[in-house]
C-alpha positions, 0 to 999 in steps of 0.5 A: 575161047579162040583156039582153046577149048575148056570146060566151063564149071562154074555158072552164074545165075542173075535176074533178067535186067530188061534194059534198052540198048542206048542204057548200055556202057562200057568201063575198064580199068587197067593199070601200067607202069605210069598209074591205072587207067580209066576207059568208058564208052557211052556205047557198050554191049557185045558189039562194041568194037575197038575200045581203045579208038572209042573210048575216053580215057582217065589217067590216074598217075601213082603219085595224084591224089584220088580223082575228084567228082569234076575230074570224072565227069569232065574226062567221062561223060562227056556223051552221057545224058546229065541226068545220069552223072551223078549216079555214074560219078558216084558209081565210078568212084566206089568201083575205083576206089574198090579196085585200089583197095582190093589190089586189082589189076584189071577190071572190066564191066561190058555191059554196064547199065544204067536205067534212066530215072523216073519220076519216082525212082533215080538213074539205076546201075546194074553190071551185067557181065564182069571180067577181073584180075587181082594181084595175087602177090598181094594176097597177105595185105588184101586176103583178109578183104577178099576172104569177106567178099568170098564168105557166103553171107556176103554173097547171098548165100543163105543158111551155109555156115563155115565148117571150119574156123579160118585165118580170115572172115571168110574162104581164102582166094582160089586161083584157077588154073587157067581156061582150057586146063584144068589144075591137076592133083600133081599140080595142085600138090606142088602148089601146096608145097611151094606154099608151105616154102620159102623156096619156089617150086612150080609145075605145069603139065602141058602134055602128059603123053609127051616125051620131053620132061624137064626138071629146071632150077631157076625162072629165068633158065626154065624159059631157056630150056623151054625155048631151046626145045621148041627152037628144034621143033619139039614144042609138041612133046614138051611135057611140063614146064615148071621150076624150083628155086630159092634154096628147096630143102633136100626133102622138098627136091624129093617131093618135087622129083618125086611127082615129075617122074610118078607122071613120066613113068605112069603110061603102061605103054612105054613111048617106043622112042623112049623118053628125056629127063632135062635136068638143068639149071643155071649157076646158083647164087646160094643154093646148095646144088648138093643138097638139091641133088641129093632129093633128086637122086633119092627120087630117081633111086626110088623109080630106077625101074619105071625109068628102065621100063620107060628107056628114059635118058637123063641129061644134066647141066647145073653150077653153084655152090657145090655143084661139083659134089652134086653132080658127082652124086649123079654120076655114081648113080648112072653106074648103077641106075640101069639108064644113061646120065651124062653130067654137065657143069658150067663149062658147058653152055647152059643149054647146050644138053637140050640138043646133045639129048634130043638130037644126039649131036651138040651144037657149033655152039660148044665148039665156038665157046671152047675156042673163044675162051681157050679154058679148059674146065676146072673140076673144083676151083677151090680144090685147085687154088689148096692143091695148085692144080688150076688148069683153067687158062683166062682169055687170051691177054696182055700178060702182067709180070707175078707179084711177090710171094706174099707177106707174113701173116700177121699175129693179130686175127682183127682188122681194123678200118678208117673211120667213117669221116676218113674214107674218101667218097666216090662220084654220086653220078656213078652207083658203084665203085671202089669206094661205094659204102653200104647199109645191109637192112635186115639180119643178112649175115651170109650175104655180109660175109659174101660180100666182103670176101668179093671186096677182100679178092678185090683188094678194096681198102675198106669193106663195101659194107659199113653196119647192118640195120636190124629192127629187132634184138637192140644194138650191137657187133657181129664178127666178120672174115676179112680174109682169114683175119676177122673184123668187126660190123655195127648193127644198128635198130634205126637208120637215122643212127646208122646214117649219123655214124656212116655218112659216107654210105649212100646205097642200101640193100633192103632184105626185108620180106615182101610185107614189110619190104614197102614201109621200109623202102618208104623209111629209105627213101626219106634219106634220099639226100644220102641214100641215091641207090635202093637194091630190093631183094624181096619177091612177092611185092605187090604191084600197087606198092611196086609202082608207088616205090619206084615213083617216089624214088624217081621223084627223090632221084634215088636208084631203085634196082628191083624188087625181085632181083638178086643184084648186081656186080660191078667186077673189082668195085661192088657187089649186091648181096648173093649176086655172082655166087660162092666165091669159085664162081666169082673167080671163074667168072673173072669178076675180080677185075674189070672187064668191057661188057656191061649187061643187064637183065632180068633174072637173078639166076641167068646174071650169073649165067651171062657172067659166065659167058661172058668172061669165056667168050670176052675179057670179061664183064664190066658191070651187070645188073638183075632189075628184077623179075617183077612186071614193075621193076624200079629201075628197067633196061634203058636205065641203066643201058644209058649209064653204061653208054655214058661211061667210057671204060664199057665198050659193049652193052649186052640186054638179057629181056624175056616175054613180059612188059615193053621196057626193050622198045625204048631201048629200040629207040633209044638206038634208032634216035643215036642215044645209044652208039656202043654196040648192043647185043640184045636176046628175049627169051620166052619165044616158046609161049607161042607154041602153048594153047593155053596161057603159061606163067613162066617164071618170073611174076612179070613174063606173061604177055598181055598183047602181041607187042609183049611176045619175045618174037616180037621183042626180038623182031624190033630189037633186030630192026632197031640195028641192035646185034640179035642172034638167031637163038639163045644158044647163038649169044655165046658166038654172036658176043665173041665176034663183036668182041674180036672186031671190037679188039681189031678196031682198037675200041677194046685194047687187051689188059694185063690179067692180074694173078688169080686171088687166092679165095678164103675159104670158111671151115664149115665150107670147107668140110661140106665139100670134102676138103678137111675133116675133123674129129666131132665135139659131141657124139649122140646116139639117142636123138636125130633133129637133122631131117625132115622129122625129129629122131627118136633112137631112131623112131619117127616123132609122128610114130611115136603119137601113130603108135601111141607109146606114152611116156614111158615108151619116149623114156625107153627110146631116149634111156635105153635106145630100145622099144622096151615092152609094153608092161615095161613101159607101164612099169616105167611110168608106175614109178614115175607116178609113185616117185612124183611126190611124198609131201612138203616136209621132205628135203628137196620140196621143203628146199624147193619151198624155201626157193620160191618164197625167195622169189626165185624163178621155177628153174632155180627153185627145181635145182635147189630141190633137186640137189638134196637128192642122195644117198639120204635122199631119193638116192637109194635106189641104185645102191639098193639095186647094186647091193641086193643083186651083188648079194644075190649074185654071190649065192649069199643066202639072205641071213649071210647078207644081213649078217655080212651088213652089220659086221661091215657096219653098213646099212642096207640100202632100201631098208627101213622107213621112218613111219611105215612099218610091217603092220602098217605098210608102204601101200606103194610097195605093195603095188608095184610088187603087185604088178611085178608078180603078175606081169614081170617074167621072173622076180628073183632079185624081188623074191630074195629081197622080201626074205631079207625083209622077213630077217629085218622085219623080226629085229624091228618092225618098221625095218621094211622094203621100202619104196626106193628098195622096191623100184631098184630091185624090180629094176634089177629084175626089169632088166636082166629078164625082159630080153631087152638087154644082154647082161652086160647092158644091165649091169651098166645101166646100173652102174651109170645112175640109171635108176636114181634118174628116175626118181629125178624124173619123176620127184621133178614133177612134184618139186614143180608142183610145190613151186606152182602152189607156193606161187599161187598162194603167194607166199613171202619170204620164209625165216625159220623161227629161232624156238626151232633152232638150238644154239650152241653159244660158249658156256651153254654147249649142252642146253637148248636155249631160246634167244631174244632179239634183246640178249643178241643185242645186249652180247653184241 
């Protein structure tokens, strides 16, 4: 197909139509930013030329109602025979209202025919060739609908039936790889963990010979090091393109890493120039860059000689949260992993290690950055602000004079705000402020804390946050850091309510999923008199949805910046959300204060990465906005590149476009025709999709060109003509800004500001900890369970080899009890006692309590306590102090007539004698099995063996003096112990003394206490009062008697 070659697999066999040539139509719908758009030819087949000249056309806008019959026909058919309008106009309605429902996006039918009616059967439609697309964001609210399509009853295939039971009535939708390559077993792993994540983890093999590998985090930077490969020629041997973003756990990176290096690594014949490992990213907004890290350098520890073997060289770049821990990981591994590593951080531009690594020389790019900006990286900011070891120096400015040390903190830890119908408003004409008010819609609270942190270094007199919307969980507070003094935030269950408490609010950052992101934009948007900006965070939105959010909003005037997007930040104002990271990086990147360089652009993750560059290369950013990498985001480019050209404070524009959409030609008009006058720089990233023979999705949803005019040279080429500043390269855009920022300054358009002193950031104590600073002692120590990973930690023993090795419950006890795997006949011992201890009828205290409970109409907790708390020496407690006096006996070489004797002179009881029914000639059967079983599978029964003498001495006095059941299970324990080679003697004789062996009656009574709660609750008993015949009443002057009280004598006494 073109220039690519594939193998065709899937084959479908119809019935010959034979049909004349003037029966045959053509019909396509597309869809755009406008609405879906309806073409058809009255001349269709293979050689049907340039559709768009011939064909006539039917727009169907977002917000029109559904066309009607006329509407078709008139638009339609106009060159198709009367007799057929009917068949067609029914045709054509069903097929469109078929393509809203199923949520495609393109839809094609060359040929469709249509037989002329005869006399005894009406105009016939047959489609003989079809080409569609669906929205596979929309897979969660039209799945089950192409899950019918696909099942095989539905397609006429007869006598198969599902094998197993699925989520829909039917096979999920399978989404191919594209034509002329096929989805590889590593990539189709990768798919099914970004499946099974909320993060995104994405990889495609463009050439599995080559020498060029790239592990990138982010969408937007995964273009850019993309780009920078194939702009130094070696698109050739770029190997795979892909990129994991949104948080990935440690364990997920591994996998990831993992997969990339197996494929690297596996060629026998080493490349004879080596190999390159691009580890690279943009400044993270939220992820923990040492956490990622972490699964990268277990990956790379894991394939340390493949990687020698290959001579692979390893090149790194990344910022974010903690990326100073992570990339120090990275460094102490090169010291021992046997290949070169050279560690970058945001100092660095973000693609400067792509030439460093694949020409062994860095660009003048480096060079030129360092002297615009005069800074000097900084290791750790936070480590500098505790420790006042900050070396990075600002842009060159005017200098203000340094305030005051600062004032006594203040006793009070809460901060208190104006009320609501205090705080002065700000201009609705301009989104963000200093005054600007917000609603957090959905459980966001890291994003709170962000977000009132940048309005605390920004010296904002309230916070920019007024209450969270949460629909689930009821009304209440949650405590916030407002520096390090703490306030108060509502959440509220309705928006009607918060906008009656907080009318001064009038924008709303919407974190609900992509599945319910729709509905409650819809709810927002009916406060459009209040509510005028919508930040959308969720990827994933359908487009259908997409398009019908942004024209209601355009409708209601209401400023819509995604989906997709992290944000924005309007620097010493407002910030969105996670928009410019952890507060370092809010620091670093001077976006305290105002700046004179607006942008936008569409990736969340290269914002962060031209807040950066800009503040090193000018003074700084004046507000930047993501709109989001969608194809149909709500707000684009010209949007918000008018607001900045109207505002006077923003001296330079800066447009950060990519392969996808046609949103940057209105900005080429808009300078062409003088609506833009302020300088623009503009760049397109994805100018490497061109050197790819098959389609790539990079990214972002909306970075696929579906034409020419879509292509970022393209792009790039008009921009260029437009009169708009582009560079030659990405890695240009740091020079190309610095330029027009110093001829800007030489003009007097930009005059130099005092740069006020760097705030001090706040930092939380759990952050504080994860990056080494402090340290204190822990609250709980556990030796016995590990829930911290990826699997759940027996004492050490994975959860899925406790079920592999199928160690049964008395294996789980000896892991949890004893830290140890306990043999086999252990094990079986264990939960003989359990099954033995389970219950002894209703009449014993703790069931009888339990009983007494439940008639109560107590729950099954309260009515366990009850019963377990009877449990003691006279109850169900014998068994510890049965095992520390036989043993402590048997241990002084007292012979068993001592003890007994002993016993009686000291006016004890022998624990774990005697029984009040069981006797010597009618035995405890439950004794008798368990000594069964010790004889026959213990080691050795010493303990047991001096016991049962004890039991002969007893036995002669009084018959029913016997070893009973408690005696039993506390003896054989002693012997379990100390001669099972588990345990030194030390261990044993702690397991005794700390309660061990009475827990297992706890345990195992449990079990019956539960029952007799279960079968009092099915049987529906009421409320239990003891009866007064049972109950002798020692009332003055008849101290001795038993006596039966009346109800009437009580009353005649009272």
């Amino acid at each position: 197909v073109d220039s690519v070659a594939g193998v065709l697999k899937t084959f479908l066999v119809e019935p010959f139509i034979p049909h004349p040539s003037n029966t045959e139509y053509y019909i396509c719908i597309n869809s755009d930013r406008e609405g879906d758009n309806i073409l058809f030819t009255h001349e269709g087949g293979i050689d049907i030329g340039d559709v768009d000249a011939k064909a006539v056309r039917l727009q169907v806008k977002v917000q029109d109602a559904f066309p009607t019959a006329e509407a078709i026909r008139s638009a339609l058919l106009v060159n198709v025979p009367e007799s057929k309008h009917d068949v067609l106009i029914d045709f054509i309605s069903r097929l469109y209202a078929v393509y809203i429902d199923l949520h495609f996006t393109y839809l094609e039918i060359n040929p469709l025919v249509v037989l002329d009616p005869t006399e005894t059967e009406p105009a016939r439609v047959y489609y003989l060739d079809l080409a569609a697309k669906l929205d596979q964001t929309a897979e969660f609210e039209a799945g089950p609908k192409w899950a019918i399509a696909r099942a095989p009853q539905n397609i006429g295939i007869a006598g198969v039936v599902a094998s197993a039971t699925g989520a829909d009535a039917g096979p999920g939708m399978e989404f191919p790889a594209p034509f002329g390559r096929d989805l590889t077993k590593e990539e189709a792993y990768v798919q099914e963990l970004d499946s099974k994540t909320g993060a995104s983890l994405k990889l495609t093999i463009l050439n599995k010979d080559g020498r060029i590998w790239t592990m990138v985090a982010g969408g937007g930077a995964s273009v850019v090091y993309s780009d920078a490969i194939a702009a130094l020629g070696q698109a050739d041997e770029l190997a795979n393109y892909g990129e994991y973003s949104g948080a990935p756990t440690e364990t997920q990176t591994y996998e990831y890493a993992k997969t990339i290096l197996d494929l690297m690594t596996r060629s026998p014949v080493p490349h004879p120039d080596g190999k390159v490992l691009i580890i690279g990213g943009g400044i993270a907004n939220f992820t923990n860059v040492a956490s990622t890290f972490k699964g990268i350098v277990r990956a790379l520890t894991e394939f340390k000689q493949p990687l020698i073997a290959h001579k692979v060289r390893i090149f790194v770049r990344r910022g974010g949260p903690n990326y100073q821990e992570g990339l120090r990981s990275i460094r102490q591994l090169g010291e021992s992993l046997g290949v070169e590593i050279r560690v970058f951080g945001p100092e660095t531009h973000i693609t400067e290690i792509v030439p460093l690594a694949l020409t062994g020389q860095s660009s003048d790019n480096l060079a030129a950055t360092a002297a615009a900006s005069g800074a000097s990286p900084s290791g750790n900011l936070l480590q500098d602000q505790l420790l006042g070891t900050n070396s990075n120096i600002g842009t060159p400015v005017a200098t203000a004079p340094t305030s005051r040390a600062g004032t006594p903190p203040a006793v009070d830890r809460m901060t208190y705000f104006p009320d609501a119908d205090k705080i002065e408003g700000h201009d609705s004409n301009v989104p963000f402020t200093s005054k600007t008010r917000s609603f957090i819609y959905g459980m966001q609270p890291r994003a709170v804390q962000g977000m009132l942190d940048f309005d605390f270094i920004c010296k904002r007199e309230a916070p920019s946050v007024a209450a969270m919307i949460y629909p689930f969980g009821g009304a209440h507070v949650q405590k916030f850091y407002w520096g390090t003094k703490e306030t108060l935030l509502p959440v509220f269950t309705t928006l009607e309510e918060a906008t009656a408490k907080f009318p001064d609010v009038d924008t709303v950052v919407n974190f609900a999923s992509c599945r319910s992101v729709y509905q409650s934009t819809v709810d927002l948007l009916k406060h459009s008199d209040q509510i005028k900006t919508i930040a959308i965070i969720a990827e994933g939105v359908p487009e259908r949805r997409a398009r019908q959010i942004l024209w209601e909003a355009k409708a209601k005037n209401v400023l819509v910046i995604g989906p997709a997007t992290v944000g924005g930040i309007k620097p010493g104002c407002f910030k969105i959300g996670n928009t410019g990271g952890m507060m370092d990086n809010i620091v670093s990147s001077k976006l305290y204060r105002a700046g004179s360089v607006a942008y936008v652009s569409k990736s969340g993750g290269m914002s962060n990465e031209l807040n950066n560059i800009i503040s090193r290369t000018t003074d700084g950013v004046y507000e930047g906005v993501a709109i989001g990498g969608d194809r149909y985001p709500g707000s684009t480019f010209i949007d918000h590149l008018l607001r900045y050209e109207q505002d006077p404070n923003c001296k330079m524009l800066v447009l950060l476009g990519e392969v996808g959409g046609v949103e940057e030609y209105r900005v080429c008009e808009a300078v062409k025709n003088g609506t833009i006058r302020k300088p623009v720089i503009a760049w397109c990233i994805g100018t490497c999709a061109k050197m790819f023979a098959t389609e790539v999705q990079f990214g972002h949803a909306g970075a696929l060109a579906q034409s020419d005019l879509e292509t970022a040279d393209a792009k790039n080429k008009a921009l260029r003509a437009a009169g708009i500043i582009v560079p030659d390269t990405f890695e240009k855009l740091p020079l190309v800004l610095n330029q027009t920022f110093q001829s800007l300054v030489k003009k007097g358009v930009i005059q130099p500001k005092p740069e006020p002193e760097t705030p001090k950031i706040p930092i939380d104590y759990s952050w504080a900890q994860e990056l080494g600073l402090v340290r204190k002692p822990a609250s709980f120590v556990s030796t016995i369970c590990d829930d911290r990973g990826q699997e759940l930690l027996y004492a050490g023993m994975r959860i899925s080899d406790v079920f592999k090795e199928d160690i049964g419950i008395g294996g789980v006890l000896s892991l949890l009890w004893f830290k140890r795997r306990l043999p086999d006949y252990a094990c079986k011992f264990i939960e003989m006692v359990l099954m033995l201890t389970a219950d002894h009828g209703p009449a014993v205290s703790g069931a009888h309590n339990t009983i007494v409970t439940a008639r109560a109409g107590k729950d099954l907790v309260s009515s366990l306590c009850a019963g377990l708390l009877t449990i003691g020496d006279r109850f169900g407690g014998a068994l510890d102090g049965a095992a520390e006096q036989f043993s402590s006996a048997y241990d002084k070489s007292l012979t068993p007539r001592e003890f007994v004797t002993l016993m009686r002179k000291q006016n004890k009881l022998i624990l774990g004698i005697g029984h009040k029914i069981k006797s010597r000639t009618n035995p405890d059967l439950r004794v008798e099995i368990i000594k069964e079983y010790a004889k026959k599978h213990f080691p050795a029964t010493p303990v047991l063996d001096y016991a049962l003498q004890v039991e002969n001495i007893t036995t002669s006095k009084k018959d029913n003096l016997i070893l009973n059941v408690d005696g039993a299970i506390g003896i054989l324990f002693v012997d379990l112990l100390r001669h099972s080679g588990a345990f030194t003697r030390d261990e044993a004789e702690e397991y005794i003394k700390i309660g061990t062996l009475n827990g297992l009656f706890v345990l195992g009574r449990s079990i019956g206490f539960i029952g007799h709660y279960l079968d009092q609750k099915r049987l529906k008993q009421g409320l239990y009062r003891h009866p007064w015949d049972d109950i002798s009443y020692l009332t003055p002057g008849n101290e001795l008697g038993r006596t039966a009280v009346s109800l009437d004598s009580i009353n005649k006494k009272a």
